[in-house]
FIZAPA-625522 format. One record per residue (C-alpha): residue in one letter; z, x, y. Coordinates in Angstrom, 2 decimals, always signed. Each point is the difference from the previous one (the first is absolute). Example, Ala and Ser with C-alpha at 12.3 -4.5 7.8 and 13.67 -1.06 7.14 Angstrom:
A;+7.80;+12.30;-4.50
S;-0.66;+1.37;+3.44
***
This chain:
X;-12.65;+45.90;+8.21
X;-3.18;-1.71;-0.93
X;-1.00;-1.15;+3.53
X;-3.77;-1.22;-0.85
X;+2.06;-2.68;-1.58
X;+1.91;-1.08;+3.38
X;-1.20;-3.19;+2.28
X;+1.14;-2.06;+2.71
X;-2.05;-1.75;+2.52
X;+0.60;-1.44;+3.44
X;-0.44;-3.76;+0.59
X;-0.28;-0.99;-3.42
X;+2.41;-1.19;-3.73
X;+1.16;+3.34;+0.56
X;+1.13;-0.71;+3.53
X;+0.45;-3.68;+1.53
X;+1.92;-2.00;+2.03
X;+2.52;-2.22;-2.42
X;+1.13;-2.31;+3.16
X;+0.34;+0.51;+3.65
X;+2.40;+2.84;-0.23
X;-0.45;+1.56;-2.78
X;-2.43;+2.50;-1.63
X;-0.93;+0.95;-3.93
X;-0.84;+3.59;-0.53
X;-1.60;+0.93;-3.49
X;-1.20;+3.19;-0.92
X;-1.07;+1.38;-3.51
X;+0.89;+3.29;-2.07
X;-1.23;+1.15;-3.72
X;+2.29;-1.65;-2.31
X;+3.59;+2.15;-0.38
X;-1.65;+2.92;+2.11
X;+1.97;-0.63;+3.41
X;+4.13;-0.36;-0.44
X;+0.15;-0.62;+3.67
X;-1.92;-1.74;+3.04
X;+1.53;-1.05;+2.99
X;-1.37;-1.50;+3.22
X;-0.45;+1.93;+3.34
X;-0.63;-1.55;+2.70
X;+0.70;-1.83;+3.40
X;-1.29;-1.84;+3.28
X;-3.18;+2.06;+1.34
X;+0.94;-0.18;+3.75
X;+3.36;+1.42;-0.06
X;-0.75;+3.01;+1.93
X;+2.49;+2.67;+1.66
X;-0.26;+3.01;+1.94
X;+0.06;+3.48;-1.51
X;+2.97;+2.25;+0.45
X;-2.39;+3.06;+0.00
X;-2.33;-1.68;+2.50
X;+0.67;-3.01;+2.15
X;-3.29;-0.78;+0.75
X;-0.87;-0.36;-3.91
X;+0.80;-3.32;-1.48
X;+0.64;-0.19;-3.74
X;+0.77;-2.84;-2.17
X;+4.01;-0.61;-0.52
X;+0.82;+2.06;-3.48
X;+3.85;-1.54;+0.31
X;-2.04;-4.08;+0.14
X;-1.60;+1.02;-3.38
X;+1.64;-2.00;-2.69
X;-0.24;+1.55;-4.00
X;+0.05;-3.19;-2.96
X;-0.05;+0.71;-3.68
X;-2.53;-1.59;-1.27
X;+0.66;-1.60;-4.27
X;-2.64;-0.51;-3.27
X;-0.25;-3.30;+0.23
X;-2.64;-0.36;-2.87
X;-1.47;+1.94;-2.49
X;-3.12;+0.29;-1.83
X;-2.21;+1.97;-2.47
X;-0.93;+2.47;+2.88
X;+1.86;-0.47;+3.09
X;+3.26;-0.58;+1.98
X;+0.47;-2.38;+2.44
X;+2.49;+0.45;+2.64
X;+1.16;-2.12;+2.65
X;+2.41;-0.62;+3.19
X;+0.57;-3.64;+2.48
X;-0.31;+1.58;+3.66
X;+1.20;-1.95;+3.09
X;-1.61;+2.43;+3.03
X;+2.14;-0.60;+2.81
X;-2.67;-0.65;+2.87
X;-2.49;-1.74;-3.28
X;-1.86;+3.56;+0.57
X;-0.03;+2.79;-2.76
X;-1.44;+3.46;-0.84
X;+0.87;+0.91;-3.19
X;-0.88;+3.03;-3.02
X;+1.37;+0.70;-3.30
X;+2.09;+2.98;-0.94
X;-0.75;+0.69;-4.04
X;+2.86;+2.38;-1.36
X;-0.10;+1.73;-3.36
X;+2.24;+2.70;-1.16
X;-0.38;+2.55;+2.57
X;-3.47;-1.80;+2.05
X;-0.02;-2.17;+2.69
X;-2.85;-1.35;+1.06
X;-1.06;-2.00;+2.99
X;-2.51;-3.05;-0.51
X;-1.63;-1.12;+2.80
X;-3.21;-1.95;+0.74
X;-2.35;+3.09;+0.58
X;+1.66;+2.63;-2.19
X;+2.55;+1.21;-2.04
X;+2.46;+3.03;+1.69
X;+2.08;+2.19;-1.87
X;+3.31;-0.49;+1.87
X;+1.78;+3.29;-1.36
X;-3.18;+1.75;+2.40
X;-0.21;-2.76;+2.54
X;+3.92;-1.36;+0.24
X;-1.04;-1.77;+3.17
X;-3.07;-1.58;-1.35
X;+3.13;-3.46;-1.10
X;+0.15;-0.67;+3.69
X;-3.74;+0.24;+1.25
X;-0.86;-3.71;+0.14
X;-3.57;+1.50;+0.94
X;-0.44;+0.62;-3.76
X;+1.82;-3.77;-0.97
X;-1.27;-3.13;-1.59
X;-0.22;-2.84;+3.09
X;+1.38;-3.45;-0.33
X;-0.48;-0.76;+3.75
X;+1.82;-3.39;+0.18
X;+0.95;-2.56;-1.94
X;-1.89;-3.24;+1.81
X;+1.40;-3.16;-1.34
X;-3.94;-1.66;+0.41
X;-0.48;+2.95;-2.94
X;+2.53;-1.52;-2.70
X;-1.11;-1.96;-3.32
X;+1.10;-3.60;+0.28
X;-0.33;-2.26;-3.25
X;+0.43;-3.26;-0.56
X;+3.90;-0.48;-0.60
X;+0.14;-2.40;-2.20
X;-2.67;+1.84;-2.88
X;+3.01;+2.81;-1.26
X;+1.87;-3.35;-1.23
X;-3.36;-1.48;-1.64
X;-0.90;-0.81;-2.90
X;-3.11;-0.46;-0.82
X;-2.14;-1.88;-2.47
X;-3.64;+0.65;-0.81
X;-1.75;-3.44;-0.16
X;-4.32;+0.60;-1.12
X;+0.14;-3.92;+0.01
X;-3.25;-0.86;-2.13
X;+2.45;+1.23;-2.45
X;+3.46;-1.55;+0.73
X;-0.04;-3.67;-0.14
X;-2.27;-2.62;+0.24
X;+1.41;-3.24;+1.85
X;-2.90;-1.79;+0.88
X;-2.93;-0.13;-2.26
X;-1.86;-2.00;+2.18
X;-0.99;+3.22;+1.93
X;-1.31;+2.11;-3.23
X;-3.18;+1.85;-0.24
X;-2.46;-1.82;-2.37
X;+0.33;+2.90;-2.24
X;+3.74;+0.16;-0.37
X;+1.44;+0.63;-3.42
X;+3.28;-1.56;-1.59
X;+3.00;+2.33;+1.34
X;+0.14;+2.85;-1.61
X;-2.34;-0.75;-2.84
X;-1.88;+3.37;+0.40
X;+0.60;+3.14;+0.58
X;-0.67;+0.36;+3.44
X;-2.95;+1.73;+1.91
X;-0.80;+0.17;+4.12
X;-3.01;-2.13;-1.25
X;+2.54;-3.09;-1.16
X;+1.65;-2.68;+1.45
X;+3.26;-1.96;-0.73
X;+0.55;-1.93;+2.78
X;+3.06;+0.88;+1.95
X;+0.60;-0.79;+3.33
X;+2.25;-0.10;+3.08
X;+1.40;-3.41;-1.28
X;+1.31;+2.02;-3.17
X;+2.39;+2.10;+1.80
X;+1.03;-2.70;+2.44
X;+1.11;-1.49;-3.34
X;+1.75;+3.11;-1.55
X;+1.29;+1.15;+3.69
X;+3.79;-1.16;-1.40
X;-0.18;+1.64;-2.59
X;-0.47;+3.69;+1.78
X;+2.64;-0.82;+2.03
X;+2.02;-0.58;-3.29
X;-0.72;+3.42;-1.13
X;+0.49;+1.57;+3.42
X;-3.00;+0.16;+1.44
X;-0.71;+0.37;+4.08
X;-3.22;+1.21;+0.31
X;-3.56;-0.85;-1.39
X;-2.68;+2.22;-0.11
X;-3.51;-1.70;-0.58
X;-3.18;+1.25;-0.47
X;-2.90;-1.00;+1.45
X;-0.08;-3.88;+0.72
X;-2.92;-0.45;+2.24
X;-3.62;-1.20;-1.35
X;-1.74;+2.13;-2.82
X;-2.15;-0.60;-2.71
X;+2.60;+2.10;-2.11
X;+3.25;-0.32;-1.85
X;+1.28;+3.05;+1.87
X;-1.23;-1.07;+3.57
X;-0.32;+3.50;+1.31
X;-3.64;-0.34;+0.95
X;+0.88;-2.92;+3.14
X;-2.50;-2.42;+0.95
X;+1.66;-1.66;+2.59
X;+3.07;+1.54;+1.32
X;+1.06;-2.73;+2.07
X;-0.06;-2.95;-3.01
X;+2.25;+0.26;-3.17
X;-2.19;-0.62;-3.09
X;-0.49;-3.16;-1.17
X;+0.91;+0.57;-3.25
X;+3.35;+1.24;+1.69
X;+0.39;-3.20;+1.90
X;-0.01;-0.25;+3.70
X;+1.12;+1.33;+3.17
X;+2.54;-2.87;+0.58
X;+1.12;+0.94;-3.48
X;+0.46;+3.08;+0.59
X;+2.38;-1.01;+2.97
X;+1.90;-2.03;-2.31
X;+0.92;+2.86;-2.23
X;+0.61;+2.27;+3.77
X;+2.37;-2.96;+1.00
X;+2.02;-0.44;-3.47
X;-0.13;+3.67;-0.85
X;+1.83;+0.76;+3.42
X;+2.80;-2.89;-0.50
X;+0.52;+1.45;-3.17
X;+0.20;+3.83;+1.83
X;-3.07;+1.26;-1.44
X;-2.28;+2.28;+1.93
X;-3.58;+0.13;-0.71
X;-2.50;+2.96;+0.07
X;-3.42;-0.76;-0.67
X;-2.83;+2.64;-0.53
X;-2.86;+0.86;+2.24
X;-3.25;+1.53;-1.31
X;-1.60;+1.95;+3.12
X;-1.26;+3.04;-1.63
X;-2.70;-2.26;-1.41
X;-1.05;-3.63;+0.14
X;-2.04;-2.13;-3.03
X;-3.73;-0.55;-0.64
X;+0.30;-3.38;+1.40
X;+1.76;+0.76;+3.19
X;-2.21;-1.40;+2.53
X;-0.23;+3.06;+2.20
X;-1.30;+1.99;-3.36
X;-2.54;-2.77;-0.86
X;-1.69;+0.05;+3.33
X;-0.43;+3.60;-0.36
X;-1.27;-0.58;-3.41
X;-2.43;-2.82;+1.10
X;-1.03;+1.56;+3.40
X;+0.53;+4.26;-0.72
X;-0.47;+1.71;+3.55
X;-0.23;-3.08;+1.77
X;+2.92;-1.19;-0.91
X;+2.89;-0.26;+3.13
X;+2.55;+1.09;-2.60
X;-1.83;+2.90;-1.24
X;+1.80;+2.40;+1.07
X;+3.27;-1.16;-1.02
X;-0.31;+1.47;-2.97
X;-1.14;+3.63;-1.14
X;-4.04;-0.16;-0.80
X;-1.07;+3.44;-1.31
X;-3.77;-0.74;-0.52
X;-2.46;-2.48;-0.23
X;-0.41;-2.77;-1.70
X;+3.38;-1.33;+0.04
X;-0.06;-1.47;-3.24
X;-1.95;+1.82;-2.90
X;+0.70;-2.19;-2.63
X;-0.67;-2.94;-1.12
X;+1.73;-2.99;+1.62
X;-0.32;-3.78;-0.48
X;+1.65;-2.00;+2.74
X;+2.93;-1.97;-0.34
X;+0.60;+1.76;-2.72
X;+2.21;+3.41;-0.78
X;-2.92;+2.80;-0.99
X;+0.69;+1.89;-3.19
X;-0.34;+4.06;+0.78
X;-0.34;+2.07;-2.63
X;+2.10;+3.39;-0.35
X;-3.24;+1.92;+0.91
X;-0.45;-1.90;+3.13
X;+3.40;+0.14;+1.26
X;-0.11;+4.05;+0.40
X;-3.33;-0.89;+2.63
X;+1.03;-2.29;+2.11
X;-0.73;-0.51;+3.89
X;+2.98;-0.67;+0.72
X;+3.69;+1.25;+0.31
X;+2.39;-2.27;-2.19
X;+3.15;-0.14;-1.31
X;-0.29;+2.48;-3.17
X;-2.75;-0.70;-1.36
X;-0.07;-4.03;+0.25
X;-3.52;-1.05;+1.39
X;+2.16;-3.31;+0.52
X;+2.59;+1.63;+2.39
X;-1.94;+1.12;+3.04
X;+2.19;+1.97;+2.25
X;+0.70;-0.76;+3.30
X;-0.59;+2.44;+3.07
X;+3.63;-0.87;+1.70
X;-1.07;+1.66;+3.08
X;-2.60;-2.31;+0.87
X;+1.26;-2.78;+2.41
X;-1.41;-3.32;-2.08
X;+2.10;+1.31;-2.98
X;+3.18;+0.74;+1.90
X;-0.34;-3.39;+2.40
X;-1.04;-1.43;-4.22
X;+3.39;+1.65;-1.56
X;+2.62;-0.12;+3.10
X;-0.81;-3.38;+0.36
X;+0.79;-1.07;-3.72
X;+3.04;+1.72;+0.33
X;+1.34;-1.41;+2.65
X;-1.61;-3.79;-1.11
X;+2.46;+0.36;-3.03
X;+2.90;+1.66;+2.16
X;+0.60;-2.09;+2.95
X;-1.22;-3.10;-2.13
X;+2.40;-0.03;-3.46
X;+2.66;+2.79;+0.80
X;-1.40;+2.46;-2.41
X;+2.72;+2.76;-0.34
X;-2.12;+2.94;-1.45
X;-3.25;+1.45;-0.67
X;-0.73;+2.40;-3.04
X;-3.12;+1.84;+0.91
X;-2.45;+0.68;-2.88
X;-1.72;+3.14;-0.29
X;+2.13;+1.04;+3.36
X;-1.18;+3.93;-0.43
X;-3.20;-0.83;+0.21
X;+0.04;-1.24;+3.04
X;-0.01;+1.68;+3.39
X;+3.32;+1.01;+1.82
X;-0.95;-1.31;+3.11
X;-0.82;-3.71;-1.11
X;+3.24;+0.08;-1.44
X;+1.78;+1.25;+2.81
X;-1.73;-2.78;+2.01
X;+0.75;-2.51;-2.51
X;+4.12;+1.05;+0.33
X;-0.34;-0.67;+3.64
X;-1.71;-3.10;-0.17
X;+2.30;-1.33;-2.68
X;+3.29;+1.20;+1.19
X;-0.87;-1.95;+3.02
X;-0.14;-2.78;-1.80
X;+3.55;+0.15;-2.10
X;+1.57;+3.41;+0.44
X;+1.48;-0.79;-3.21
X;-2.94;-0.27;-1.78
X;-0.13;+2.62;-3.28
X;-3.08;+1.96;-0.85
X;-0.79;+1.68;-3.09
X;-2.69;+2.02;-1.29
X;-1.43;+0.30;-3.01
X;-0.09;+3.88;-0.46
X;+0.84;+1.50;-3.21
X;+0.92;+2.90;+1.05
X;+2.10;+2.15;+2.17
X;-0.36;-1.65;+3.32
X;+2.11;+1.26;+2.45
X;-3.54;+0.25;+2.97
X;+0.47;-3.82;-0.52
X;+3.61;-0.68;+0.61
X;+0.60;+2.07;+3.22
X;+1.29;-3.00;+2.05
X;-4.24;-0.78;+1.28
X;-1.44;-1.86;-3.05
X;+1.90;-1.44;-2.86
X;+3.84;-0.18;-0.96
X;+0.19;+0.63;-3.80
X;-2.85;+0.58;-2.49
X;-0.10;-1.41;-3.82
X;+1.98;+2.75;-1.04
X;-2.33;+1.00;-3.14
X;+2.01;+3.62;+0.22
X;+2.85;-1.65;-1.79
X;-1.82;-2.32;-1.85
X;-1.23;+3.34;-2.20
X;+3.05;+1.74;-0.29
X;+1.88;-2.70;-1.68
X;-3.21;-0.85;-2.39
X;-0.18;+3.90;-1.00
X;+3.34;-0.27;-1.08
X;+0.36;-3.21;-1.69
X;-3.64;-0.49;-0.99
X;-1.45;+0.46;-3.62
X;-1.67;+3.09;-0.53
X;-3.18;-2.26;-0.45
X;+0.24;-1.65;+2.84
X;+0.29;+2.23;+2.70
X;-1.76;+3.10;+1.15
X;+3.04;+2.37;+0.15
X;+3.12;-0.03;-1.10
X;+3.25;+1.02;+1.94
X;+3.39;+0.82;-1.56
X;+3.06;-0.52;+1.38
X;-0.13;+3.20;+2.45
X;-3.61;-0.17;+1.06
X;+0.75;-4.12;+1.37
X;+2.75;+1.74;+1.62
X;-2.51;+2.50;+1.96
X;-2.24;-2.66;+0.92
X;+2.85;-2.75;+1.26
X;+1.23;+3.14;+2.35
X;-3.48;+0.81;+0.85
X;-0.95;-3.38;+0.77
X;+3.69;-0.04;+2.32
X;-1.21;+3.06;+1.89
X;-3.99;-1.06;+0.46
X;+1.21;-2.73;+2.37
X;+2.99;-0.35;+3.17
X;+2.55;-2.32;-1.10
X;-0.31;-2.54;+1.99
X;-3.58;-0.79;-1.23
X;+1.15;-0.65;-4.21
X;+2.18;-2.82;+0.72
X;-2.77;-1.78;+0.83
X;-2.42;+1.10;-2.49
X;-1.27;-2.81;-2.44
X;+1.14;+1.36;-3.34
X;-2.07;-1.09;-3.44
X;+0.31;+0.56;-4.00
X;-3.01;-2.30;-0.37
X;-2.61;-1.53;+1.85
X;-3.22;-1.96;+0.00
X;-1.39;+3.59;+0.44
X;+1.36;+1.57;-3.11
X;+1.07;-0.61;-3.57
X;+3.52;-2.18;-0.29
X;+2.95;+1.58;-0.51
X;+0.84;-1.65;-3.32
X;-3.64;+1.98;-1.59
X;+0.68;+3.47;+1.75
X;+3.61;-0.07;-1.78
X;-1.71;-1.10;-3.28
X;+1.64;-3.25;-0.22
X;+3.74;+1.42;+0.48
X;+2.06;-2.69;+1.47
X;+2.48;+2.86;-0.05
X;-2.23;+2.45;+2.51
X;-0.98;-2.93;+1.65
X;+3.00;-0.47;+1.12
X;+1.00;+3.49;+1.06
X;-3.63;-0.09;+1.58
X;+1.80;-2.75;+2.58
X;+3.12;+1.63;+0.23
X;-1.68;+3.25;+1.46
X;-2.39;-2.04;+2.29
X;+2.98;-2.38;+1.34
X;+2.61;+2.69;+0.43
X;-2.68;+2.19;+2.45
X;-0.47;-0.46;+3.62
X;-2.40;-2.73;+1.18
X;-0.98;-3.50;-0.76
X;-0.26;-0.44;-3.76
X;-2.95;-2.44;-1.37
X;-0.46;-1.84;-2.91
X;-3.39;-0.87;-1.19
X;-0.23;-3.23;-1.30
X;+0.89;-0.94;-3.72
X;+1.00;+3.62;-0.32
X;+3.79;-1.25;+0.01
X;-0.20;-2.12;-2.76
X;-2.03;+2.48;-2.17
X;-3.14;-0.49;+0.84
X;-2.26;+3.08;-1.46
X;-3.89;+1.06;+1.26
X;-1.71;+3.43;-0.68
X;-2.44;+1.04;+2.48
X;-2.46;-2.88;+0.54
X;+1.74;-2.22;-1.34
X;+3.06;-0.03;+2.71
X;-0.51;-3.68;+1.32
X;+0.66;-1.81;-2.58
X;+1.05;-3.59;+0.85
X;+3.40;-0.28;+0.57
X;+1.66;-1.36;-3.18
X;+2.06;-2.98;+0.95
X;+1.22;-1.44;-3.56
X;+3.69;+1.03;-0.90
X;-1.49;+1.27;-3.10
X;-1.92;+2.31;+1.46
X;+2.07;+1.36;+2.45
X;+2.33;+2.79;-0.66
X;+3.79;-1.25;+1.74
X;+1.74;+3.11;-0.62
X;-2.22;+1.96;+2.02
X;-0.01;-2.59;+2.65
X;+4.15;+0.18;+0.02
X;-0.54;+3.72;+0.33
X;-2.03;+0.05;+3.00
X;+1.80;-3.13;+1.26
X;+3.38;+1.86;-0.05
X;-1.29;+3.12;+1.61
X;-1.51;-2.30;+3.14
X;+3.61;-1.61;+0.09
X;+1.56;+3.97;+0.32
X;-2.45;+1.07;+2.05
X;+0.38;-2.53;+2.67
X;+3.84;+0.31;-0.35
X;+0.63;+3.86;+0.43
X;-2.13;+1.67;+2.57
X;+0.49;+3.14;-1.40
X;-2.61;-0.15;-2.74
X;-2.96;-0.25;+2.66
X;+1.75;+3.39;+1.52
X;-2.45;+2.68;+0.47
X;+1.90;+3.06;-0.65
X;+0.99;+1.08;-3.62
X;+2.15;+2.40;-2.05
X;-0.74;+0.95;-3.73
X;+2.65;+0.85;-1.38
X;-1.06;+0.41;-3.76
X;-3.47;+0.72;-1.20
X;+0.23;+0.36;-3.67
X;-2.87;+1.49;-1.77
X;+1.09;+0.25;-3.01
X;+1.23;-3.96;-0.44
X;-2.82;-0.85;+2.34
X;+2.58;-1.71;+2.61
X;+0.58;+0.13;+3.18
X;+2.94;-1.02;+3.05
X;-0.50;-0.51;+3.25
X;+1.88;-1.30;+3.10
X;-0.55;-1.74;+2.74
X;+2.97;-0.23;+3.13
X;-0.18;-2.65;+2.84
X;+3.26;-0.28;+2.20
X;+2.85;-1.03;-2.33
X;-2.23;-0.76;-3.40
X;-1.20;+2.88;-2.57
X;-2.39;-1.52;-2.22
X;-0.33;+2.48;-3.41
X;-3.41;-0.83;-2.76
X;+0.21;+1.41;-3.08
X;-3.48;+0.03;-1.92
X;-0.30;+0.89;-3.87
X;-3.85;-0.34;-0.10
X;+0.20;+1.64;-3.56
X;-0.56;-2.46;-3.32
X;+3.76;+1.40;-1.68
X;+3.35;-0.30;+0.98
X;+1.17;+3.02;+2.44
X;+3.53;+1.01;+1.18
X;-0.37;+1.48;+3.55
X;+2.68;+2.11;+1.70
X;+1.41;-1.44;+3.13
X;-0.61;+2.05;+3.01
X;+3.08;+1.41;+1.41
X;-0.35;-2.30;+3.02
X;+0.21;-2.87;-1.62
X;+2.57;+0.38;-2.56
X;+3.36;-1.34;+0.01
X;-0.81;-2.71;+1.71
X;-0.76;-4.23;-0.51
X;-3.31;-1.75;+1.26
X;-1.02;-3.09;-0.32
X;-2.91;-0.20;-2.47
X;-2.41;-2.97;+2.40
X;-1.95;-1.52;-3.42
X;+3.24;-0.49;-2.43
X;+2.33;-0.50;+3.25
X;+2.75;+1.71;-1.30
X;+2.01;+3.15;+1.09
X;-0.69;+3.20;-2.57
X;+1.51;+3.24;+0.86
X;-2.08;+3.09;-0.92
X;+1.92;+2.90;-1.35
X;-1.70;+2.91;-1.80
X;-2.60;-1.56;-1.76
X;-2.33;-3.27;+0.09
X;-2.14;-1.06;-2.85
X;-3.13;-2.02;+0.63
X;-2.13;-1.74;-3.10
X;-3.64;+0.56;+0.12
X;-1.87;-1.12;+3.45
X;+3.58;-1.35;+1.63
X;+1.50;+0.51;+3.05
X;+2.76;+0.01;+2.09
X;+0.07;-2.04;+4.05
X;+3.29;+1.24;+1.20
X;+1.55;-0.53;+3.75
X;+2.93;+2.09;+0.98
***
């Protein structure tokens, strides 16, 4: 038994409270080492008196209660078992008994006891793992209504421009050029009033923007003023327009708040720049030597830093942008700055969500502070991070509810990508080892809430990582809309829009000839089915096929009374698969052709199809 390869931990993904009564245990084994784990345990205070010695009390063997535990996912190295426990009294001391052929072995949180020399060591709770009570305060509670959103990514000096009146001096005709952070097109707030219909058309009942308040940039992610929307943008009473008509229309709105860093013309920044030490706001934001600035800067104007100069600055920043000072959130200017934006923007327009850039970069505590404060203000309020990673220190009920969930984004590029376009490529069992290690590196209330991506601002567009496959485009959607969470669509990617890496926000293409309608049916249909059977956002899955040789795969998802079976052939050629044993014999309803097909022995697939059955 290869026991350097077993882990559990108390008060953690491996061991959390899933509502008020009920506790997930998850503990880890070498993959196919252990046949057998089941859980020991019981309530710590049930003492008795010893038979041998009534003035000895000992902890009630006959109270202890023995659960198998199952594999619930699999991956390249590991086994990942788990058991639901409802403790009685909401109290629970529990260990691990890890059987192979003739060893049994006790796991507890100091040690691990051979319990063929130490048969008594299964009922010492002294040796246990301690869940001491399951507080209600302690739970995760998201937002509702975000499992049954879906989201669209809006970065709107890209998406439509309504009102030329408000365009930079610079702006270029739409779409003329290929696009740079450096250019401007002109969209506004007044373009997606304008095109708000039409999202609702396609299914659409959440927006995610970007930043909207005033920058000197396309992007916006260096803020001037986080209390004005930029003028280029339109107004604050605009923006309460779109709030107002986007709501009648049941669209929620998340916007995105920069507080990692703020721009060179924020006006806390420039008095540090004009004043240095003497400067009130100094200290509000990370000086490492003096002078501030050592480079050359000509006011009213953004200062040109050479690559040299960057790697010396005096300053912390966001990477290694001399235009992105970054704040010190502990200081009380910036949080009475920040707090107070938020909850301008909150309590004034209704705002239903805030994504939080470069969230891992900022300090737990601000963010637990910011939770509180917000909360307060709408308890139904979602907030996301921007963490690409796993993120599970973020999501434990304190500071966020759901992340951009980047570790899903990669699994379905590495299998669907173009050898040229990604940086790895997965076949059909290695995407299954990362979707079940992705379902065991988080509790399961926290991915139904997650924010789930195949493209964003952020990252090359779907269309260019699948090398222009309408085909694995498609099957790139399928995967991300038939996975717990809130699926997003970035803008123009539904009607083909394509964009390598910096070139990703293009202006959105708004001419019928330009637009790619199959595509948008695709996606279109899959928002319809989403919203209609529940059981595609359910967490839990089943594969039932993994097929490396045809490069397919089956899964299954269950949710009361509805079984909902995909069927993948992400291979170029035709395969015949054979029907798991489970599922033959017997008629589903295939969702996309909406007829009833029975599967027997056999199903053949032609290259890149698939099969959406409910049964």
């Amino acid at each position: 038994m290869n026991l350097a390869a077993v882990y559990h931990e108390a008060k953690s993904k491996y061991a959390y409270m899933f509502d008020r009564k009920t506790s997930h245990l998850r503990m880890r084994t070498a993959r196919g080492d252990v046949p057998s784990v089941t859980l020991v345990g019981g309530d710590p205070f049930r003492w008795i008196q010893s038979k041998d010695d009534p003035t000895h009390w000992e902890w009630d063997k006959t109270a202890a209660f023995f659960e198998p535990m199952q594999v619930e996912y699999q991956t390249t190295l590991h086994d990942y078992w788990f058991v639901a426990i409802q403790p009685q009294w909401k109290r629970l001391r529990y260990a691990f008994i890890l059987q192979k052929e003739d060893q049994k072995v006790l796991y507890g949180s100091r040690s691990f006891y051979d319990l063929r020399e130490q048969p008594e060591a299964q009922y010492e709770t002294s040796y246990f793992f301690n869940f001491p009570y399951l507080n209600h305060e302690d739970l995760f509670h998201p937002p509702g209504w975000v499992k049954n959103t879906i989201w669209y990514q809006i970065f709107p000096e890209r998406y439509a421009d309504g009102d030329t009146g408000n365009n930079p001096e610079n702006s270029l005709p739409w779409g003329s050029e290929e696009d740079t952070i450096y250019k401007f097109y002109g969209g506004d707030l007044q373009g997606v009033i304008d095109h708000l219909d039409e999202l609702v058309e396609l299914g659409i009942n959440g927006i995610y923007f970007t930043p909207i308040f005033e920058s000197p940039s396309s992007h916006k992610y260096d803020t001037t003023n986080y209390y004005k929307i930029d003028p280029a943008f339109g107004t604050n009473e605009l923006f309460g327009e779109l709030m107002e008509k986007a709501h009648q229309r049941g669209i929620r709105v998340m916007l995105d708040a920069v507080f990692n860093h703020c721009g060179w013309f924020h006006p806390f920044w420039q008095d540090v720049v004009k004043h240095g030490r003497e400067s009130k706001y100094y200290d509000c934001f990370f000086i490492e030597r003096e002078p501030v600035i050592n480079f050359e800067v000509e006011e009213g104007k953004i200062p040109k830093v050479s690559f040299d100069e960057r790697g010396h600055l005096n300053y912390a920043t966001f990477a290694f942008t001399p235009l992105m000072p970054k704040w010190n959130t502990d200081h009380p200017l910036v949080k009475e700055h920040l707090f107070g934006a938020i909850r301008y923007w909150t309590e004034t327009y209704r705002v239903d969500g805030w994504r939080l850039d470069v969230s891992n970069e900022v300090p737990h505590a601000f963010w637990r502070e910011f939770r509180q404060m917000l909360k307060h203000i709408n308890p139904e309020i979602y907030i996301l991070g921007e963490n690409w990673d796993n993120s599970y220190p973020w999501l434990m009920g304190d500071q966020f509810d759901g992340v951009m969930n980047y570790e899903l984004t990669y699994p379905i590029w590495f299998l669907l990508g173009e050898p040229d376009r990604v940086k790895q490529k997965y076949d059909v069992v290695e995407y299954q080892e990362a979707i079940n290690q992705l379902l065991a590196n988080y509790p399961k209330h926290n991915l139904p809430v997650m924010y789930n991506l195949i493209d964003s601002h952020d990252t090359p567009r779907i269309m260019s990582i699948c090398g222009d496959n309408v085909d694995k485009v498609k099957l790139a959607y399928l995967l991300q809309f038939t996975f717990a969470g809130a699926p997003s669509v970035y803008y123009g990617s539904e009607v083909g829009l394509a964009g390598p890496e910096g070139h990703n926000r293009r202006c959105m293409p708004w001419e019928a000839s330009q637009q790619d309608k199959d595509i948008r049916s695709f996606v279109k249909n899959l928002i319809r089915l989403r919203k209609r059977y529940s059981v595609f956002g359910e967490v839990n899955l089943k594969w039932l096929l993994v097929d490396s040789e045809n490069q397919a795969f089956i899964f299954q998802k269950n949710e009361d009374h509805q079984r909902l079976i995909v069927v993948v052939n992400t291979k170029a050629d035709a395969v015949t698969l054979k029907i798991p044993d489970e599922l033959k014999n017997k008629k589903y309803k295939d969702l996309f052709a909406d007829r009833e097909i029975a599967l027997n022995e056999e199903l053949q697939l032609n290259k890149f199809e698939f099969r959406l059955l409910l049964g």
